[in-house]
C-alpha positions, 0 to 999 in steps of 0.5 A, a space after each residue: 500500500 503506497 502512502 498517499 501523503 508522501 505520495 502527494 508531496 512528491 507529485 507536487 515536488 517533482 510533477 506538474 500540479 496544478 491547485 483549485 477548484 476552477 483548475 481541477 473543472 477546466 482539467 476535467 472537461 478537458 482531460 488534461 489532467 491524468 488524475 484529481 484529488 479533491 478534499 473531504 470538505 470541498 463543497 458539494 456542487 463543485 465537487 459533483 461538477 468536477 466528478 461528472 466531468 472527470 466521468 466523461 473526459 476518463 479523468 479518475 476524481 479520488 477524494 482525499 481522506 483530509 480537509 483542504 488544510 490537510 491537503 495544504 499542509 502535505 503539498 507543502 502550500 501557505 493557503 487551503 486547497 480544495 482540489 489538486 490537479 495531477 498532469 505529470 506525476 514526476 518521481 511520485 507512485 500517485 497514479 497507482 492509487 488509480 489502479 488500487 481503487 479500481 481493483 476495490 471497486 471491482 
């Protein structure tokens, strides 16, 4: 089992992220992005926007166990952040969470 935090901090070190919630919709009806994060306490109907979206473009939207402060604090960022956006993972093992919830879905 990958540990998602460290995982985190390295796509954010190493990748290309982007942060926010109108980043992670736009990334989602484009699909630019290969996976979004958004936090346990990110508003509802963002949340339903960018997971409807993600559904259509193939984007997997996983939701962080945390709050956005939590999501801050492992990105290593000064300011809350609802939604994180993974275009290149870089070094980080991120993208095998995918996998692992598929396999748990199914």
């Amino acid at each position: 089992m990958i540990d998602i935090d460290k995982a985190i901090a390295s796509a954010v070190k190493t990748g290309k992220v982007t942060f926010g919630t109108n980043a992670a919709l736009q990334n989602a009806k484009t699909g630019r992005a290969k996976m979004i994060l958004l936090a346990s306490n990110c508003p509802k109907e963002i949340k339903e926007k960018i997971e409807y979206y993600g559904k259509i473009s193939n984007v997997p939207v996983i939701t962080y166990k945390g709050t956005s402060i939590d999501l801050a604090e492992v990105s290593n960022k000064m300011f809350i952040i609802s939604a994180l956006s993974i275009r290149e993972s870089g070094d980080s093992e991120i993208l095998k969470i995918i996998e692992t919830t598929e396999v748990e879905e199914d």
